[in-house]
C-alpha positions as CSV (number, residue, x, y, z in Angstrom):
1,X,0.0,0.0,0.0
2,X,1.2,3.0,-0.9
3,X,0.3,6.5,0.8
4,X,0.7,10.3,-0.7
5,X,-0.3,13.5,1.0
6,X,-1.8,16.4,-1.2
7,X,-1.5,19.4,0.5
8,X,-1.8,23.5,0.3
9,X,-0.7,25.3,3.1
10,X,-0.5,29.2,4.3
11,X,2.4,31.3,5.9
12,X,3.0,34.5,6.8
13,X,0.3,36.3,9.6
14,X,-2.7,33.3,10.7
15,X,-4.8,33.7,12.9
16,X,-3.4,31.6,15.8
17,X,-4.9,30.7,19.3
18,X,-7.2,34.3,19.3
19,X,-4.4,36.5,17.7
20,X,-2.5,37.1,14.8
21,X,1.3,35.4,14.6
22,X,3.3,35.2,11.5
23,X,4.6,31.6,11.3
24,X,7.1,30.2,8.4
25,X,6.1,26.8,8.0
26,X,1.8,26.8,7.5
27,X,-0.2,24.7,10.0
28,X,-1.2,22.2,7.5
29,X,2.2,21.8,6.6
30,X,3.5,20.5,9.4
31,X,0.3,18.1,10.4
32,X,1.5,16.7,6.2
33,X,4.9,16.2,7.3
34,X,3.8,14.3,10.7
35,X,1.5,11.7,8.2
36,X,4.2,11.2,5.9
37,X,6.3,10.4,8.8
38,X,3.7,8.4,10.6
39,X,2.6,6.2,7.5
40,X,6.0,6.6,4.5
41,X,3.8,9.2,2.6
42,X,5.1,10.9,-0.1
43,X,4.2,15.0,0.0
44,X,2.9,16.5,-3.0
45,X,2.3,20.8,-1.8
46,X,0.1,22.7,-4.1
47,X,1.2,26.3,-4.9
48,X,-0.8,29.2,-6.6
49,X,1.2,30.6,-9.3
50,X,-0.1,33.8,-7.8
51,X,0.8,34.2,-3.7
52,X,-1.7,35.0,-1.6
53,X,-1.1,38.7,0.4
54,X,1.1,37.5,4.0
55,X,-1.6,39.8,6.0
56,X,-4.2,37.7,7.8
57,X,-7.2,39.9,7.0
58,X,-6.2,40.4,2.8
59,X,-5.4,37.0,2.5
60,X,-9.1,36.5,3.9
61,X,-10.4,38.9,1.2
62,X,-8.5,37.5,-1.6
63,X,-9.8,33.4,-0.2
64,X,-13.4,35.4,0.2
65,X,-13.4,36.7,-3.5
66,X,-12.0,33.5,-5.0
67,X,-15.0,31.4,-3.0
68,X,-17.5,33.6,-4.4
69,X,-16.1,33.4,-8.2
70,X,-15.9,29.9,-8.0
71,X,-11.9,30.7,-8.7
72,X,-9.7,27.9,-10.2
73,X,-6.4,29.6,-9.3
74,X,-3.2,28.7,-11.6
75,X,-1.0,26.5,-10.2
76,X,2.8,26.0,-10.1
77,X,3.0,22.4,-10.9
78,X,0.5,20.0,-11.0
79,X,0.2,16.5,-9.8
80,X,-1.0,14.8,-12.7
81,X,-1.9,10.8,-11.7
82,X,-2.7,8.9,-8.9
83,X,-1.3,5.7,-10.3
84,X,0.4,3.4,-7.7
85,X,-1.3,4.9,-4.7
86,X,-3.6,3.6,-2.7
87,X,-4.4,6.4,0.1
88,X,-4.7,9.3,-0.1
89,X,-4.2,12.5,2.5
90,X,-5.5,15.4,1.3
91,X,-5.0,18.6,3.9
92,X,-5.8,22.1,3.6
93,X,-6.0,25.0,6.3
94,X,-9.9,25.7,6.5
95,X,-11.1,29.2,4.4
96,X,-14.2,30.2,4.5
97,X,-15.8,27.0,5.3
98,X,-13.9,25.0,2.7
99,X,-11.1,24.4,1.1
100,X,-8.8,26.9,-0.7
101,X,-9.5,27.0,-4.4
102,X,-6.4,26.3,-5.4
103,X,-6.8,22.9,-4.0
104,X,-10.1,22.5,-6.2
105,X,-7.7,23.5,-9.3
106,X,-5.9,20.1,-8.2
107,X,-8.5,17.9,-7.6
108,X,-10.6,18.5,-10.0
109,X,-7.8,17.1,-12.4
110,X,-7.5,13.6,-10.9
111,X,-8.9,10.0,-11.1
112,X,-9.9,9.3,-7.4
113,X,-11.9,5.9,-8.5
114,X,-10.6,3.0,-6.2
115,X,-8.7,4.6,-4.0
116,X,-9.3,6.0,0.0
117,X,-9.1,9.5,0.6
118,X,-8.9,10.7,4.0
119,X,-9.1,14.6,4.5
120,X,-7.8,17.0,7.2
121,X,-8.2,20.6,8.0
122,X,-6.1,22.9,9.9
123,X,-8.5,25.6,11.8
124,X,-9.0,27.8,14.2
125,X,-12.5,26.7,15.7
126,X,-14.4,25.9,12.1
127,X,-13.2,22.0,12.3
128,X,-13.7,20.7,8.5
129,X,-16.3,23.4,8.1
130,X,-18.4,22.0,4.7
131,X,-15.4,20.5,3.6
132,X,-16.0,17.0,3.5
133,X,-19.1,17.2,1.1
134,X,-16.8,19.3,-1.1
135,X,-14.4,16.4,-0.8
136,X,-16.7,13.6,-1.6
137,X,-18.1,15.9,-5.0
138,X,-13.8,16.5,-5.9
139,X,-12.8,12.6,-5.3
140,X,-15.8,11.2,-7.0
141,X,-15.4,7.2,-7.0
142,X,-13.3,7.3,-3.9
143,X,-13.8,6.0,-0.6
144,X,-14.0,8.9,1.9
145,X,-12.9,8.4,4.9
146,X,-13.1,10.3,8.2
147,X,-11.5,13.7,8.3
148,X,-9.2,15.3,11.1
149,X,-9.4,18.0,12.2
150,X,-6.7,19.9,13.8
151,X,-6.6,23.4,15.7
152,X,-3.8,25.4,14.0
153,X,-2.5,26.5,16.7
154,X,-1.8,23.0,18.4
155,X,-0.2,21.2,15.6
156,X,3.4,21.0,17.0
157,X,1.6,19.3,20.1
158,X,-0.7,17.2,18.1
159,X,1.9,14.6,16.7
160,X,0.8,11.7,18.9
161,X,-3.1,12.2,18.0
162,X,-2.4,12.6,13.7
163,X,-0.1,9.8,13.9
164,X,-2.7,7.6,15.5
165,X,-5.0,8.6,13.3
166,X,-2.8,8.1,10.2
167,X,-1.7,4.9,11.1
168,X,-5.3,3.7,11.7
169,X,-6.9,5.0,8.1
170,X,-3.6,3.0,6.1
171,X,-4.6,-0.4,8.1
């Protein structure tokens, strides 16, 4: 069996335990790096050709505007087949209830038929907001597991509890 982690993840100013902190590695980052470690994952990061702003508030009004235009941001590279894996981990930090639309740029362009998908947010009190349904309509064909979600601001703490979880959705 063999695992990959898709993943798109924001640095710069977050909004972190009830304030604003400007971090260098993103939350969901870090939880993708403890699953790969937990399970031999391979990472795949999405990036947006264009960066989103480093300010907490106009990165939320860029995210807001890009929800409401149905947005399918350009991306950097693209992860073009899911041939030879059988799980897949697909994180994102949580924007405006979903995920960012750069990872619906990714996922729209894959084959999820056959294979397990298990999602995870990175939050700040939303948990995985509507995101699962918008998983189930992206991986069409796959079987969605239970998502994780993780509080942003605990991730370096929450190692133990993604590992566990990790482990048990690769069993």
């Amino acid at each position: 069996m063999k695992n990959l982690v898709i993943y798109y993840s924001h640095t710069g100013e977050n909004y972190f335990g009830g304030g604003l902190k400007n971090i260098s590695k993103g939350n969901t980052e870090v939880v993708a790096e403890q699953i790969a470690k937990a399970t031999g994952a391979d990472l795949f990061k999405v990036e947006t050709v264009n960066t989103y702003p480093n300010g907490y508030y106009a990165c939320c009004d860029v995210a807001k505007d890009e929800l409401h235009a149905n947005a399918r941001p350009k991306l950097k590279k693209e992860l073009k087949s899911l041939d030879g894996y059988d799980n897949i981990f697909i994180g994102y930090p949580i924007w405006w209830g979903t995920l960012p639309m750069g990872m619906f740029t990714q996922l729209e362009k894959l084959d999820f038929h056959g294979k397990n998908v298990f999602p995870f947010s990175t939050h700040e009190g939303s948990g995985l907001g509507n995101s699962m349904g918008d998983i189930k309509k992206l991986c069409a064909g796959a079987n969605v597991g239970s998502g994780l979600p993780i509080q942003g601001s605990t991730v370096y703490a929450s190692e133990a509890k993604v590992a566990d979880w990790a482990k048990k959705c690769v069993k």
